[in-house]
FIKOLZA-1660 file (N, C-alpha, C; in steps of 0.1 Angstrom, whole numbers, plus 5000, padded with zeros to 4 digits):
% residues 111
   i   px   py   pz ch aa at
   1 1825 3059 0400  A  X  N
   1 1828 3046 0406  A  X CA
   1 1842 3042 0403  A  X  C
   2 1852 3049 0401  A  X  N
   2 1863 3048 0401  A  X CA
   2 1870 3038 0415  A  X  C
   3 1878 3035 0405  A  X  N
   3 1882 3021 0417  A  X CA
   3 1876 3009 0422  A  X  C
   4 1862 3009 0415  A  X  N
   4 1852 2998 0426  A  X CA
   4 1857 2986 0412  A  X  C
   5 1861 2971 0424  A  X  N
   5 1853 2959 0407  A  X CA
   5 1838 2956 0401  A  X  C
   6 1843 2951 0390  A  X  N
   6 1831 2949 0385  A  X CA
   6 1819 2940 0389  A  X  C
   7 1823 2930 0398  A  X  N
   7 1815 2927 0408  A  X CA
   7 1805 2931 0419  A  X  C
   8 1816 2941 0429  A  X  N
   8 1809 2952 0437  A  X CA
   8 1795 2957 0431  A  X  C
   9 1803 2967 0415  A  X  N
   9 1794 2975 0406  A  X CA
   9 1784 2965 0404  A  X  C
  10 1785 2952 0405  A  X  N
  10 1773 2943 0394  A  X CA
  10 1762 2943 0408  A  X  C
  11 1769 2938 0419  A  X  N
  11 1758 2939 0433  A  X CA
  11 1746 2952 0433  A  X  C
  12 1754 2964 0431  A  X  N
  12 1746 2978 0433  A  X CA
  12 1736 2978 0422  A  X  C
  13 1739 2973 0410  A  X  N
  13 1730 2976 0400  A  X CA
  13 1713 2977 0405  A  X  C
  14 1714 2979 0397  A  X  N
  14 1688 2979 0396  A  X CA
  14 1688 2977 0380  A  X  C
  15 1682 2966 0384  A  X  N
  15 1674 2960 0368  A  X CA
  15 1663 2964 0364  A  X  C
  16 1654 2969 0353  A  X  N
  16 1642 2972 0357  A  X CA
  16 1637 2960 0344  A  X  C
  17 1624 2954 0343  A  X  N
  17 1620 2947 0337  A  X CA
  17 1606 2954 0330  A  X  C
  18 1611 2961 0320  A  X  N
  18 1597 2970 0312  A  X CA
  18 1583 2964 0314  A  X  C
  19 1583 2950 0313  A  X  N
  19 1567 2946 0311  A  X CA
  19 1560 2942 0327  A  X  C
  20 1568 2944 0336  A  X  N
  20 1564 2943 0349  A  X CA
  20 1558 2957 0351  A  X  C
  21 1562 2969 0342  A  X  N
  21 1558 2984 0346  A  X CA
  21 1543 2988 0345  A  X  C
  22 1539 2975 0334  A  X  N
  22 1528 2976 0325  A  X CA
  22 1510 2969 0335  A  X  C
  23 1512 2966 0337  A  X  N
  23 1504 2955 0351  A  X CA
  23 1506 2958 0365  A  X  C
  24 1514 2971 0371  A  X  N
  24 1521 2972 0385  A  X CA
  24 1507 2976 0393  A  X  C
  25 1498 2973 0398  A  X  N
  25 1490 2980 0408  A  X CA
  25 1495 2990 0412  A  X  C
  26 1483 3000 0413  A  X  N
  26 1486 3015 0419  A  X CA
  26 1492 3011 0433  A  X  C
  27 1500 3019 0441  A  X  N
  27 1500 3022 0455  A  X CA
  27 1498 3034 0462  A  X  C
  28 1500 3034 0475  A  X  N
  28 1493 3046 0482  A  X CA
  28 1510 3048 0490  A  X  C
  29 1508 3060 0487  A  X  N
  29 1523 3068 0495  A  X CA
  29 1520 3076 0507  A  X  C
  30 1523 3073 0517  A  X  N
  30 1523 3080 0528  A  X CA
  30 1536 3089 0531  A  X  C
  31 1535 3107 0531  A  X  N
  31 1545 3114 0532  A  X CA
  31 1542 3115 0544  A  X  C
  32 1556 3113 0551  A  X  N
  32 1556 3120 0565  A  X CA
  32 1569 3132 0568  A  X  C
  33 1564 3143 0564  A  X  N
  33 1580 3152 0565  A  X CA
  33 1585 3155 0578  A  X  C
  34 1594 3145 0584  A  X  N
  34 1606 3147 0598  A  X CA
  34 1613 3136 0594  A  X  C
  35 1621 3138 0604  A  X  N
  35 1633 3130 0601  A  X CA
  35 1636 3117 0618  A  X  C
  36 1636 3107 0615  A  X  N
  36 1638 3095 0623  A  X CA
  36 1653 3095 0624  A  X  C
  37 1663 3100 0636  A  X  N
  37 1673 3097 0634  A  X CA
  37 1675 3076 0639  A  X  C
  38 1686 3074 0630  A  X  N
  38 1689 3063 0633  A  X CA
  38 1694 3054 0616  A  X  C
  39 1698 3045 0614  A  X  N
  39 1703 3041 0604  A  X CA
  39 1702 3022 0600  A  X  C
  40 1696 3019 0612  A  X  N
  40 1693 3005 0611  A  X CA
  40 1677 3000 0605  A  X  C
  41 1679 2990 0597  A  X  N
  41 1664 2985 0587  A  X CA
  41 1655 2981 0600  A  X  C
  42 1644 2990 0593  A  X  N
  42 1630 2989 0603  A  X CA
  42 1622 2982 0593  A  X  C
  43 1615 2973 0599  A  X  N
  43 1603 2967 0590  A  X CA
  43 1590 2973 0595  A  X  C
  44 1586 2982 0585  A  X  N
  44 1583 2994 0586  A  X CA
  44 1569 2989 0582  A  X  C
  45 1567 2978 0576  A  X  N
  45 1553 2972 0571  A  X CA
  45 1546 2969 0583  A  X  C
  46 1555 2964 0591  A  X  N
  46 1548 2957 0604  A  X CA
  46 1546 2967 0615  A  X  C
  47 1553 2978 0611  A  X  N
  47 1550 2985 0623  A  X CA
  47 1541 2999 0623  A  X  C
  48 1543 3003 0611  A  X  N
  48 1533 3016 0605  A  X CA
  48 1524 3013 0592  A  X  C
  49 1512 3012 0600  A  X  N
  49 1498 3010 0593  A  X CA
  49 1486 3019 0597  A  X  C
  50 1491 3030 0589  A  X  N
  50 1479 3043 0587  A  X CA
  50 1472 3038 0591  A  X  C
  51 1458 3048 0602  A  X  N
  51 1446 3043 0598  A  X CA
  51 1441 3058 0596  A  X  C
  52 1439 3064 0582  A  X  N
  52 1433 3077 0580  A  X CA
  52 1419 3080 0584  A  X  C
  53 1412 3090 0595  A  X  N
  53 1398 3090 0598  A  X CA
  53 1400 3103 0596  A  X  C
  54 1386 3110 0589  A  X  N
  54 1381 3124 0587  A  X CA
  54 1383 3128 0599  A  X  C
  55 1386 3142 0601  A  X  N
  55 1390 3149 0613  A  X CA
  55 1381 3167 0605  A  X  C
  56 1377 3175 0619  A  X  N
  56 1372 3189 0617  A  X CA
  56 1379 3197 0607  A  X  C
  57 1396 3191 0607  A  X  N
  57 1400 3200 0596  A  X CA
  57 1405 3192 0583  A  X  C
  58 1401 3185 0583  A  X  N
  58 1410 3176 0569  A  X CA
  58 1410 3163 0575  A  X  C
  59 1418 3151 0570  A  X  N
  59 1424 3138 0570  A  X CA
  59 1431 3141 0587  A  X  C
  60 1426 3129 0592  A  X  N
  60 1440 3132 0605  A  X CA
  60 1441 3117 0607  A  X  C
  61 1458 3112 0614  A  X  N
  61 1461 3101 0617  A  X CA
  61 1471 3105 0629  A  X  C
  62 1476 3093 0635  A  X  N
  62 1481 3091 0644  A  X CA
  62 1496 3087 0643  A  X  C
  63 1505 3091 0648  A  X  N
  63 1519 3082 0646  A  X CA
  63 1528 3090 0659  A  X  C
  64 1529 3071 0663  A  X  N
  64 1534 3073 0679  A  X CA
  64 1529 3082 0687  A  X  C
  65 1516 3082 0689  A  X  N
  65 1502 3082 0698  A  X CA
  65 1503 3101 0699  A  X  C
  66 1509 3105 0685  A  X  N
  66 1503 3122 0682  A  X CA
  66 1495 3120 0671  A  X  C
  67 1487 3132 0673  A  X  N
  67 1479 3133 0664  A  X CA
  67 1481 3142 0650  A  X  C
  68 1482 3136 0641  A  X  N
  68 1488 3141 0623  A  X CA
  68 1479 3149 0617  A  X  C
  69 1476 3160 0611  A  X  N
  69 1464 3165 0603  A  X CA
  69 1474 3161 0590  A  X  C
  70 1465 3156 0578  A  X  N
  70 1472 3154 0562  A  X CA
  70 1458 3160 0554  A  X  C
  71 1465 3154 0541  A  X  N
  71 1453 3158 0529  A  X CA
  71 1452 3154 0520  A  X  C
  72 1447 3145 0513  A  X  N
  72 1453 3138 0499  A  X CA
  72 1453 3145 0488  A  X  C
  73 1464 3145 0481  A  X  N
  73 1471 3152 0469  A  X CA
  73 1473 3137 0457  A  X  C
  74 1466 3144 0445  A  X  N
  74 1469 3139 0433  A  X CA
  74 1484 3138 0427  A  X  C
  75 1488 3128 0420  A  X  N
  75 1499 3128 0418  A  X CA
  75 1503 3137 0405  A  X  C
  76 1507 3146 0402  A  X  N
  76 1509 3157 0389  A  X CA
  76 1509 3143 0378  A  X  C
  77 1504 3151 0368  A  X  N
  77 1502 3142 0354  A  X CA
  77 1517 3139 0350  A  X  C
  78 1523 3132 0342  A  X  N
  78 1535 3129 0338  A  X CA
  78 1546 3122 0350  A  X  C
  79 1545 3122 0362  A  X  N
  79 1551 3119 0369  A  X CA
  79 1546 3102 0372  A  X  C
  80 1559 3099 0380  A  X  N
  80 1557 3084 0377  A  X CA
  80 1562 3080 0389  A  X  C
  81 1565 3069 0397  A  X  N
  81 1572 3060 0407  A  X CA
  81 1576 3052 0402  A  X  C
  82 1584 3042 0412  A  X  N
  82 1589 3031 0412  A  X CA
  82 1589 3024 0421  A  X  C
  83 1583 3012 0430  A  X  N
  83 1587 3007 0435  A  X CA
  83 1597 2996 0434  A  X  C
  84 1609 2995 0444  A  X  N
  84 1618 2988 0442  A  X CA
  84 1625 2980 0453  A  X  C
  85 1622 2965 0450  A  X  N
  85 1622 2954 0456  A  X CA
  85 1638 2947 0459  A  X  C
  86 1647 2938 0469  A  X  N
  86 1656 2934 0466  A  X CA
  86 1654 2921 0462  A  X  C
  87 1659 2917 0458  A  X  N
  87 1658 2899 0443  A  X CA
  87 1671 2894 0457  A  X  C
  88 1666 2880 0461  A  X  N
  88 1672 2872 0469  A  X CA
  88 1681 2863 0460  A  X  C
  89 1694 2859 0463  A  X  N
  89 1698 2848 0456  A  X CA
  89 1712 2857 0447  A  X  C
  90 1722 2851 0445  A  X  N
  90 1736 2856 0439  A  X CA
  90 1731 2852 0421  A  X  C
  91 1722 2847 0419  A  X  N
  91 1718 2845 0406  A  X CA
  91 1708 2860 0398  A  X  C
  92 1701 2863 0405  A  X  N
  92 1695 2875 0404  A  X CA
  92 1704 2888 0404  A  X  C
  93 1714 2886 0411  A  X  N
  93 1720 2900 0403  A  X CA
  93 1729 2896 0392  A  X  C
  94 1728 2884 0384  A  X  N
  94 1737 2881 0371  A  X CA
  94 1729 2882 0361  A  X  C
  95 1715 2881 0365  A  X  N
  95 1703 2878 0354  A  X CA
  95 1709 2890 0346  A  X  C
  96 1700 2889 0336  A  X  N
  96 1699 2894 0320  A  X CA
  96 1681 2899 0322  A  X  C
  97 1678 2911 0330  A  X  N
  97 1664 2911 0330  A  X CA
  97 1660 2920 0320  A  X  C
  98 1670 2924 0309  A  X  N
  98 1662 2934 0299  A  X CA
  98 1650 2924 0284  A  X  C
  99 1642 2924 0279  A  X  N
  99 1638 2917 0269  A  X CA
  99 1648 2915 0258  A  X  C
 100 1654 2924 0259  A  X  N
 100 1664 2920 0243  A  X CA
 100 1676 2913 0247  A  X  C
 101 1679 2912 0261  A  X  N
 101 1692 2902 0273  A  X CA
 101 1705 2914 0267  A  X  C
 102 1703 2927 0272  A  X  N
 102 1716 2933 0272  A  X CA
 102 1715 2937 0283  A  X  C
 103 1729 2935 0293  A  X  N
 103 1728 2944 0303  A  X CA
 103 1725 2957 0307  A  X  C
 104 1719 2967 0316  A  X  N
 104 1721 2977 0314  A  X CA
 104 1733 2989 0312  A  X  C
 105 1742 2982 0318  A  X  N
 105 1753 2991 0310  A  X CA
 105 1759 2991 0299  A  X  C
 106 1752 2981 0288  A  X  N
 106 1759 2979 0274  A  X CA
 106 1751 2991 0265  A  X  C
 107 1761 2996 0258  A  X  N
 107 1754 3007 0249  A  X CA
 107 1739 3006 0240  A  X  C
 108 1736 3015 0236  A  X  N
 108 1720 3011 0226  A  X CA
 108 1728 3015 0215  A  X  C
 109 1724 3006 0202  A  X  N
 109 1730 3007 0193  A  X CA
 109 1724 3021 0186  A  X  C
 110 1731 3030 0181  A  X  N
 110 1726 3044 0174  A  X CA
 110 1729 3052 0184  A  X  C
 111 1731 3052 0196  A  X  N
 111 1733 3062 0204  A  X CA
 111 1746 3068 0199  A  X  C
% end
C-alpha cells in the first residue's frame, strides 16, 4: 500500500470484534461454480432464494429457469468462515472495535 494516506488505508480496513464470533448463528452457503460476467452490486438476497427439492439423483434446484443437480457437503473440521457486513456511518470506520481499544494495525506487545 505504498503511496495510499492514512485515511484511504483507514476506509479499507475490516474490524473484527472477537465476541460477536462467539454467538454468530450458523449459515448456509450456496456454491455456484460459473462465473456472472459483470461488475455492478446485485442485491442478490432479493433475487436468489434457493428452493432445494430432492431430485432422482441428488439435491436439484433451479437458477434462471435451468435445472442445477448439487449435494450437501460438510464443512472440513478446523475450517471456519466469516461473514462480513459494511458498518454505515464515517464514525464506524474510526471506531476502536478490538476489546483492549488497539487498532488493528498497532503492534501486540511481545511480538
Amino acid at each position: 500500500m505504498d503511496g495510499c494516506d492514512e485515511e484511504s488505508v483507514e476506509k479499507e480496513r475490516v474490524h473484527l470484534r472477537p465476541g460477536s464470533l462467539c454467538d454468530a448463528a450458523p449459515g448456509t452457503l450456496h456454491l455456484l461454480p460459473c462465473e456472472v460476467p459483470g461488475s455492478q452490486p446485485a442485491p442478490v438476497g432479493r433475487f436468489f432464494t434457493p428452493a432445494i427439492r430432492p431430485g432422482p439423483d441428488g439435491l436439484q434446484v433451479s437458477f434462471r429457469g435451468r435445472s442445477l443437480r448439487g449435494e450437501e457437503v460438510a464443512v472440513p473440521p478446523g475450517l471456519a468462515g466469516f461473514v462480513i457486513e459494511m458498518e454505515a456511518g464515517a464514525e464506524a470506520a474510526r471506531r476502536r472495535d478490538f476489546e483492549d481499544g488497539r487498532p488493528i494495525h498497532a503492534p501486540v506487545p511481545g511480538d
